[in-house]
C-alpha positions in Angstrom: 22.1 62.0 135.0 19.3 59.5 134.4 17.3 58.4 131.9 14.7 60.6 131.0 11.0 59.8 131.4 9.2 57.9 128.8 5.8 58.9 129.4 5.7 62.7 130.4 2.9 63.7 132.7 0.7 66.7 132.5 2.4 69.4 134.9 0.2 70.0 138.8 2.1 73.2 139.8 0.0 76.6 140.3 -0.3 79.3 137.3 2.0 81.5 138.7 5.0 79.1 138.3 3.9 78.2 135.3 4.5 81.1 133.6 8.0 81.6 134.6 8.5 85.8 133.6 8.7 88.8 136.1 7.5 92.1 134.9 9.5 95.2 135.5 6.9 98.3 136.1 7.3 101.6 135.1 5.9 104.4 136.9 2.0 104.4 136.9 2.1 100.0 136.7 2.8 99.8 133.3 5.2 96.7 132.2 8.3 98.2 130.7 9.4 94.5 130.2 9.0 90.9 131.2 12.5 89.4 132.0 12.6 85.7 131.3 13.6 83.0 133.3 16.6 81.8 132.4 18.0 78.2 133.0 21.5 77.4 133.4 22.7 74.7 131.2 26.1 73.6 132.0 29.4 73.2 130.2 29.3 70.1 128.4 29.9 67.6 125.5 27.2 65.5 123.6 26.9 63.7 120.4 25.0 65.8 117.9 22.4 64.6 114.8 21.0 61.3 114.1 22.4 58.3 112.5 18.5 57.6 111.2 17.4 60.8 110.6 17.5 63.3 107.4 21.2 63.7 105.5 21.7 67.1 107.1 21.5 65.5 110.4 24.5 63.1 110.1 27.2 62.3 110.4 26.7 62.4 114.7 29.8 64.2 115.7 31.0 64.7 119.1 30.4 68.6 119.9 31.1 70.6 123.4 29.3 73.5 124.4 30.5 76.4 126.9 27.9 77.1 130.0 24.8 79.5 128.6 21.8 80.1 129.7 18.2 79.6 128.3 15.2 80.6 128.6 12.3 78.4 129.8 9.7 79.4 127.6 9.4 80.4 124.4 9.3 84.2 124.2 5.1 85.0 124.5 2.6 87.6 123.1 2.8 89.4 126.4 6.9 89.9 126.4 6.7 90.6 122.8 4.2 93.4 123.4 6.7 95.5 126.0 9.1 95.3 122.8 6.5 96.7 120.4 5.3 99.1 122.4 8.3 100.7 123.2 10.1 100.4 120.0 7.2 100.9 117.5 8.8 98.0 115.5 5.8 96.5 113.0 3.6 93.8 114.7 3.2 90.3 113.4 0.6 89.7 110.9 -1.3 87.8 113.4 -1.1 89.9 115.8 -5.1 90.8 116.1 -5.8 87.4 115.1 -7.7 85.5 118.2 -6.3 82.3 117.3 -2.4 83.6 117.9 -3.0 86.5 120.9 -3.5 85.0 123.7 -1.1 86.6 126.3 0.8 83.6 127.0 0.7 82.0 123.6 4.3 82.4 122.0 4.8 85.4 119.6 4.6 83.7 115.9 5.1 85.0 112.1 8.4 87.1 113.6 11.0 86.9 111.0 14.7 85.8 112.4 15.3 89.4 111.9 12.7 90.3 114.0 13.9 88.2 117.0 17.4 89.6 116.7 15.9 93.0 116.9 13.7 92.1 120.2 17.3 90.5 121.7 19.0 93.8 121.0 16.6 95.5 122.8 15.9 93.4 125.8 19.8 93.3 125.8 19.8 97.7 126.2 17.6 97.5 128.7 18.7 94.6 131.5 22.4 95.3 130.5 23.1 91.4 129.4 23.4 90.3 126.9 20.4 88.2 125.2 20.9 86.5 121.6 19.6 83.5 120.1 20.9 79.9 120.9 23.4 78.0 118.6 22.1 74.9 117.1 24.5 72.8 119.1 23.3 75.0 122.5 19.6 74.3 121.7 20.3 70.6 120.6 22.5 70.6 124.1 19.8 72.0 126.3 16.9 69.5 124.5 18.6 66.6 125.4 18.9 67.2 129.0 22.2 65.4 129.3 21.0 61.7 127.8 22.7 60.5 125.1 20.7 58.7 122.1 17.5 59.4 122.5 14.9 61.0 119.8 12.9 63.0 121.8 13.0 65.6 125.1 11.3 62.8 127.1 13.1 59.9 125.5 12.0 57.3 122.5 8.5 57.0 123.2 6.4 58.7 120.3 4.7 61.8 120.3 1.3 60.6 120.6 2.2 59.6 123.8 2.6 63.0 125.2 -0.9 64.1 127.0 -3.6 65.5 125.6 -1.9 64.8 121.9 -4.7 64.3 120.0 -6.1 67.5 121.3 -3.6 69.7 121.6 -2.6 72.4 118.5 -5.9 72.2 116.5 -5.8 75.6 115.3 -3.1 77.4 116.5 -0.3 77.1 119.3 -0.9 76.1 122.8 0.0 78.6 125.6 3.7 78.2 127.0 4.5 75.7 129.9 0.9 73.6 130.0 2.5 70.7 130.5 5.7 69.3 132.7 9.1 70.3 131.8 12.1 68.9 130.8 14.6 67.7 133.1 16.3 71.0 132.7 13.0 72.9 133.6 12.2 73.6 130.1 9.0 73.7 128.6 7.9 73.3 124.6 11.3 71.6 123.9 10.0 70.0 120.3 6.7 71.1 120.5 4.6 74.5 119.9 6.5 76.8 117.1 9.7 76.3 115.1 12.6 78.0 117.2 15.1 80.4 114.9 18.4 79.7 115.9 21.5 81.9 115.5 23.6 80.1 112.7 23.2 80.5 109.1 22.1 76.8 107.8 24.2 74.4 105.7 23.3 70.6 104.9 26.3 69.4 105.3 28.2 71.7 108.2 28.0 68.2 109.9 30.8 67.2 108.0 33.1 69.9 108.8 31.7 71.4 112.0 34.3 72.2 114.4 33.9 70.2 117.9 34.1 73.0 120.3 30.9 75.5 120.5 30.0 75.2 116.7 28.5 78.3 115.4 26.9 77.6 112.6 28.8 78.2 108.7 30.0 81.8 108.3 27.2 82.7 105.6 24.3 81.1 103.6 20.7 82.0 102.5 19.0 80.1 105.2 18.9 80.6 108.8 18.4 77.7 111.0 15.3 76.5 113.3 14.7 73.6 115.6 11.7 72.2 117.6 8.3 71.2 116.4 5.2 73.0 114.7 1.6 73.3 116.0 0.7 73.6 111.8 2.2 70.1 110.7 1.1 66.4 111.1 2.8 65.4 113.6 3.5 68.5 116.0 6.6 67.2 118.3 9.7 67.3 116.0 12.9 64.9 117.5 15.5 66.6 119.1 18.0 65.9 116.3 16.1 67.5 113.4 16.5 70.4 111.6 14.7 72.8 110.1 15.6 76.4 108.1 14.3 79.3 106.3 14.8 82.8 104.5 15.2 85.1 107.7 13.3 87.4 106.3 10.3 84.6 106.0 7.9 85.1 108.6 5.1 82.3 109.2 2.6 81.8 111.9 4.3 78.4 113.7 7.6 80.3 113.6 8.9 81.6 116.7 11.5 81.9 119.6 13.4 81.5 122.8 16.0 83.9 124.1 19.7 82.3 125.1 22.5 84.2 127.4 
């Protein structure tokens, strides 16, 4: 595959594609649930972490990862709404907030807990089965099969993404704005922290095992990756790491669904 593209461009294609869900209806029109689209990422190896980043990201090991599917976006206000609705599980605390409800902004403040729970039930009703992605699947699927570099779209910083210094003010952006990756996924670094399946170690580099790593067997910490609309600089390299309680729940915290 390529090199990736240095200086990513602001997508052109119509609203419809950009939003890449379909809605099931139930009788009478109303959405039962929005089915992702998934993207096939393909069985491969790549070398995982960062030989200049934090500790917990070296040493750079050489790690494989079985075929699995993601999904393109990050899982929105609109998807998350056919889960609440049907399973009166408790909304987010920003859940009436203007700033965070947009339809098509992703769901935030859902604890790791919270996204298991939504993947359980998206799983009962499609009949496959939906869980969150490894760290080594999500870390596989963000570098789009280039070796080396620091971000999605290659070394260049994040200020030279478009629109940077007017993008996240207050709150996250909507999903799939701007181009994709060369996988075809959008807000790879960018938008909300993304839980992850594992339980989080510092130093599980050290013994990870090379063949679909999944994470140590316990710990207090669950494991994120991507960037946050809330910090200083709001694209996070594709190497970096990130955890909390999963019980935690904060408002540039959210999530994509893997198969």
């Amino acid at each position: 595959m390529g090199a990736a593209n240095t200086s990513p461009k602001e997508t052109t294609m119509p609203a419809d594609d950009a939003r890449p869900s379909f809605i099931e209806q139930e009788p009478g029109g109303r959405p039962a649930f929005i089915e992702p689209k998934m993207v096939r990422i393909l069985e491969g190896g790549f070398e995982m972490g960062c030989a200049t980043g934090r500790d917990d990201e070296r040493p750079v090991h050489r790690v494989s990862v079985d075929a699995f599917d993601l999904a393109a976006c990050q899982v929105t206000n609109a998807e998350y709404a056919c889960f609440l609705a049907a399973t009166q599980h408790p909304a987010p605390l920003q859940w009436e907030d203007p700033l965070f409800n947009h339809s098509e902004q992703p769901i935030v403040a859902v604890s790791w807990l919270d996204a298991v729970a939504y993947c359980a039930w998206l799983s009962q009703l499609t009949g496959r089965r939906y869980r969150l992605p490894t760290e080594a699947e999500w870390e596989r699927a963000a570098r789009g099969g280039v070796e080396g570099e620091l971000y999605p779209w290659g070394n260049a910083p994040p200020e030279s993404l478009p629109d940077y210094a007017r993008r996240w003010k207050t709150s996250p952006e909507r999903v799939a704005l701007y181009a994709p990756t060369g996988y075809g996924l959008y807000n790879m670094g960018d938008n909300v922290h993304e839980w992850c399946a594992d339980w989080y170690h510092p130093g599980y580099y050290a013994r990870s095992p090379e063949h679909n790593p999944p994470g140590p067997p316990d710990g207090h910490r669950r494991a994120s990756r991507g960037g946050s609309w809330r910090h200083h600089i709001k694209v996070t390299r594709t190497a970096a790491r990130s955890s909390i309680p999963p019980s935690f729940k904060y408002a540039d915290y959210g999530f994509r669904v893997a198969q």
